[in-house]
N, C-alpha and C positions, 0 to 999 in steps of 0.2 A: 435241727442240723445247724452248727458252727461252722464260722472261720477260721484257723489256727495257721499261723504262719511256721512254715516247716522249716523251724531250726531245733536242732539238737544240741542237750544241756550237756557237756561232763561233767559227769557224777550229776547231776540234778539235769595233580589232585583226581584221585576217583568221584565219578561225578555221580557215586553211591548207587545207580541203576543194575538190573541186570535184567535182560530181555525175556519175556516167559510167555512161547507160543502155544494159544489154546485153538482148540478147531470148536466151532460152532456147528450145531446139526446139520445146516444144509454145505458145512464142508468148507464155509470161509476162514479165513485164516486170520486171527488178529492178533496185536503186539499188545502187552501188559507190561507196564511197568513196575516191577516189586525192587522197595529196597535193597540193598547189599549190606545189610545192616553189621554184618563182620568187618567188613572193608571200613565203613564209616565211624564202627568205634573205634578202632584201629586207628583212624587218624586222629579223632576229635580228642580222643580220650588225653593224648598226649598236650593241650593245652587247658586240661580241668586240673579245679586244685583242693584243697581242704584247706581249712581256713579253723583257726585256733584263737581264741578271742579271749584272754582274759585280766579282769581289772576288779576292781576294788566292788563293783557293782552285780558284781558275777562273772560266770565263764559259761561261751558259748561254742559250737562244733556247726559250721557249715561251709558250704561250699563256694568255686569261685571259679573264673575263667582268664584266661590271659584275654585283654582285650587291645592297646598298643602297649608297644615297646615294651617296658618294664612296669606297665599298669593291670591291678586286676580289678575285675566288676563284680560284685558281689549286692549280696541285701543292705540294707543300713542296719538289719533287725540282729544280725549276724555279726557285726563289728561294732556297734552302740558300745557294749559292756568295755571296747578298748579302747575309746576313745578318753584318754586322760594320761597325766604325763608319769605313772607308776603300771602303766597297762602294757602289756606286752601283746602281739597278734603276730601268728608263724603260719606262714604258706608251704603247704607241704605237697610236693608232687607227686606225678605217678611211679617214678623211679623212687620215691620215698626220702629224697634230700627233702631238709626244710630248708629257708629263708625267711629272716624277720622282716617284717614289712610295717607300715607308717600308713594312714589313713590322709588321705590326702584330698577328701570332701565326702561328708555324707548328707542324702537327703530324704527325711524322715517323710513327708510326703507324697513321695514316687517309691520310696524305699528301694533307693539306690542308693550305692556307695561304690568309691576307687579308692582302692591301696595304691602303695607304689613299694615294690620292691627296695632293701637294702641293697642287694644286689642283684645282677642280673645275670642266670644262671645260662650258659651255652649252648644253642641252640631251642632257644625260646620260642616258643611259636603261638601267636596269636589265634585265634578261633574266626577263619572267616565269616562277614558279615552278611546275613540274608534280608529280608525284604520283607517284614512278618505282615505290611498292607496287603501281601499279595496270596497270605494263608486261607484255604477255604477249609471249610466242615468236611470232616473225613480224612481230610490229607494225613499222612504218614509222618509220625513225630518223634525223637528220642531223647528222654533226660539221662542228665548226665550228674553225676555226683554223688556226696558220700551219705547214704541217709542209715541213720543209727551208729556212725563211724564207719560202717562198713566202704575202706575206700573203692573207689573205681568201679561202682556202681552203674550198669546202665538199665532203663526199661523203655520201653518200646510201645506204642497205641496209635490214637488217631485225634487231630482240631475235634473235641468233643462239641465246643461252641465260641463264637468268636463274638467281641463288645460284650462283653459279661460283666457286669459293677460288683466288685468287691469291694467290701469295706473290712479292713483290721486294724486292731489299736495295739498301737506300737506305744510300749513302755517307754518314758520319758528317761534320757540319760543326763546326770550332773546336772540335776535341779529342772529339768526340762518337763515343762508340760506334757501327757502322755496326746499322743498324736493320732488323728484320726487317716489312715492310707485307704483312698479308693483311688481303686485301680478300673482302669477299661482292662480287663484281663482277656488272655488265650486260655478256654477252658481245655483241660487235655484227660484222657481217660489211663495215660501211662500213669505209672503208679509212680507218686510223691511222698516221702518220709519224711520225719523230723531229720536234719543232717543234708537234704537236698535243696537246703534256703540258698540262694544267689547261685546254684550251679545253670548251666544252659539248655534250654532245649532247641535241640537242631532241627531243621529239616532231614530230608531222603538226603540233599547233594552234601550234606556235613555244614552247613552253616547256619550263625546262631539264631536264629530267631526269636528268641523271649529269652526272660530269667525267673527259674523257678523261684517262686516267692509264696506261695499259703495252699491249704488242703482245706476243704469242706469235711467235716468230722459227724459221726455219732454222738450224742453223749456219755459221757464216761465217768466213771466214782472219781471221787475227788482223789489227785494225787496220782491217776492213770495216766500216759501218755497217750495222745489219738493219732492213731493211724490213718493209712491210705484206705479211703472207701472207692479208689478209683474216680475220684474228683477234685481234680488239682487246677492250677490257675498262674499262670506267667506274667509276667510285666513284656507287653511286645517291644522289640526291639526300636522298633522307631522310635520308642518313648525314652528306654532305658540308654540309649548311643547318643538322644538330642541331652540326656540330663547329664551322664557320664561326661562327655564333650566340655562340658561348662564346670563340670568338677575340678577336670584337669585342669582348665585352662584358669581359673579363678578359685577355686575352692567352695565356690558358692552355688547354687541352682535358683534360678528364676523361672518361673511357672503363668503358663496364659490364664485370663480372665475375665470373667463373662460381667462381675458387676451388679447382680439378682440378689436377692432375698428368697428362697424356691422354698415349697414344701410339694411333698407327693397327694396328689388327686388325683379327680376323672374328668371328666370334659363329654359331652355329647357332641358330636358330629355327621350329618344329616342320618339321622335315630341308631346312628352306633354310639357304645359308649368304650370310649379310652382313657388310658391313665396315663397321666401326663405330670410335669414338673410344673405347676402351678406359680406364677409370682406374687409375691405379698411386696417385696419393694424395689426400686431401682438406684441405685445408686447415683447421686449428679457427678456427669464428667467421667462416666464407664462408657467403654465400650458397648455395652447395651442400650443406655442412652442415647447413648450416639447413632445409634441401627435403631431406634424407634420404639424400643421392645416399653410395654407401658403395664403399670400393677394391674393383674387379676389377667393376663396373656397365661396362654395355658401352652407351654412348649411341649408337642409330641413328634416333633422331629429336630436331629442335629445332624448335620453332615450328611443327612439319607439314611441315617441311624435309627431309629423309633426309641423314642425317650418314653417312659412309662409312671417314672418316678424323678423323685428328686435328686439321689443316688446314683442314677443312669445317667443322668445330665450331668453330675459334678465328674465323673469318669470318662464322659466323652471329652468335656472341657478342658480335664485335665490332660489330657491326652495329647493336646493340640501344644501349637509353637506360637513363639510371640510373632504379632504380625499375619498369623495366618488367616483370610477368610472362614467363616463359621456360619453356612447356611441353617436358618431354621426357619423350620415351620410351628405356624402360631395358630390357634382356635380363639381370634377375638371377638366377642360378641355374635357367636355361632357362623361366623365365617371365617373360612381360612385362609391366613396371610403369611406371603415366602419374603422375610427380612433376611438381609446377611450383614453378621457381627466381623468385625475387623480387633480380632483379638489385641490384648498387650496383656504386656509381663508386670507382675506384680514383685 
């Protein structure tokens, strides 16, 4: 099984609830909450966009959100090919106007990026902001956007799994080293296409919480497209709003860091064994240094997280803001030790 980030080639307020009374055997009465998932496309749909990417490097077809004013959120993997000064990239709405738009930071890393509108079309409405720290497993979830062109798109499922490390390698643009994105992903069982790269997934009450960004695939003959097997994977909001933010406001994105050399092992722990992000080196004058963290410390907890590998740890890490606290838990020398790192931005 692969990762494949879901973009598409060409040519190559209701507060979303509605009450639903069940009686239990012995006759009690209880309230359910189920989407109003009509009411909710209905609104969100009107700030999804499609997104039209093409330059000298290729052309690509995904999706995108109003986020403020005359800004849209999208993937980086999704506008790379427009980024240079013969590239063109057209935001096309649900009423089917286009507008040309200008990329106005991308980050291959987080594999985010913000356009900024040429113009700013009449009653524009941004996609309110949700809280994706506060998603559990199971919750009620809906993507939005255009997968295989198909616009105005929505599908519907459930938080399949939440801290999930994805790794995809993003094609390097204008001489650019090809990039390795892990993601602390939102796993979701709604169904993701190629075409639904940078659209949004909402909650029940219509607000964004992640941005669709990759599919877990079969494999396939060479030259096949892979589709949804019903395992798709978001960048969560908290992550995609702190990088966005820095886009607008400078063009650039700075990202926190732990300062390790890690590979993935195991660790025993009074006779369990776990797999853990293992250190081979510390950097002088890291924030890990500075928290104590010392070579051959076997990290199997971040945040409260459970780190397993070396990949889970670079996904939690990455996840995080400059300046934030970063509790972990260490196996040193068969005992275990609670350090917290004081993250910075590189």
């Amino acid at each position: 099984m692969g990762v494949t980030a879901a973009t598409g080639g060409i040519g190559g307020s209701r507060d979303g609830h509605s009450e639903i009374e069940t009686s239990t055997s012995d006759q009690e009465v209880k309230t359910v909450d189920s989407p109003d998932w009509t009411a909710v496309a209905a609104d969100a749909s009107k700030s999804v966009v499609s997104i039209q990417a093409r330059g000298a490097e290729g052309e690509a077809l995904g999706s995108g959100f109003v986020y403020k004013d005359d800004h849209i959120v999208t993937n980086n993997h999704v506008v790379a090919p427009g980024d240079s000064a013969q590239s063109q990239i057209s935001v096309v709405f649900s009423n089917g106007s286009s507008v040309a738009a200008k990329i106005v930071g991308r980050d291959p890393i987080t594999d985010i990026a913000v356009l900024k509108l040429s113009t700013k079309p009449e009653g524009l409405s941004p996609l309110p902001i949700g809280d994706s720290s506060g998603l559990t497993v199971g919750e009620p979830v809906m993507a939005l956007g255009n997968p295989l062109g198909l616009a105005d798109t929505v599908t519907t499922g459930i938080v399949s799994a939440l801290n999930r490390p994805v790794a995809t390698q993003q094609k390097g643009s204008g001489g650019e080293a090809d990039i390795s994105t892990i993601t602390n992903a939102i796993q979701v069982d709604a169904a993701i296409n190629p075409g639904n790269s940078g659209g949004p997934l909402i909650n029940a009450a219509g607000k964004f919480v992640g941005v669709n960004s990759s599919i877990a695939t079969m494999p396939t003959s060479e030259g096949e497209q892979a589709g949804s097997i019903g395992i798709g994977f978001a960048i969560p909001a908290t992550q995609a709003v702190y990088i966005a933010d820095q886009l607008i406001s400078s063009g650039k994105a700075k990202h926190a860091y732990l300062g390790v050399n890690i590979t993935s092992g195991s660790v025993e722990n009074d006779g369990i064994t776990m797999g853990a992000a293992v250190v081979s080196k510390v950097e002088d004058g890291s924030p890990a240094a500075a928290a104590g963290v010392r070579k051959d410390d076997a990290i199997v907890k971040a945040g409260g997280t459970t780190v397993n590998s070396a990949i889970s740890l670079q996904a939690l890490v990455r996840a995080q803001k400059d300046g934030q606290e970063l509790p972990l838990t260490i196996i040193r020398d068969g005992k275990t030790k609670e350090v917290t790192v004081s993250l910075k931005a590189r």
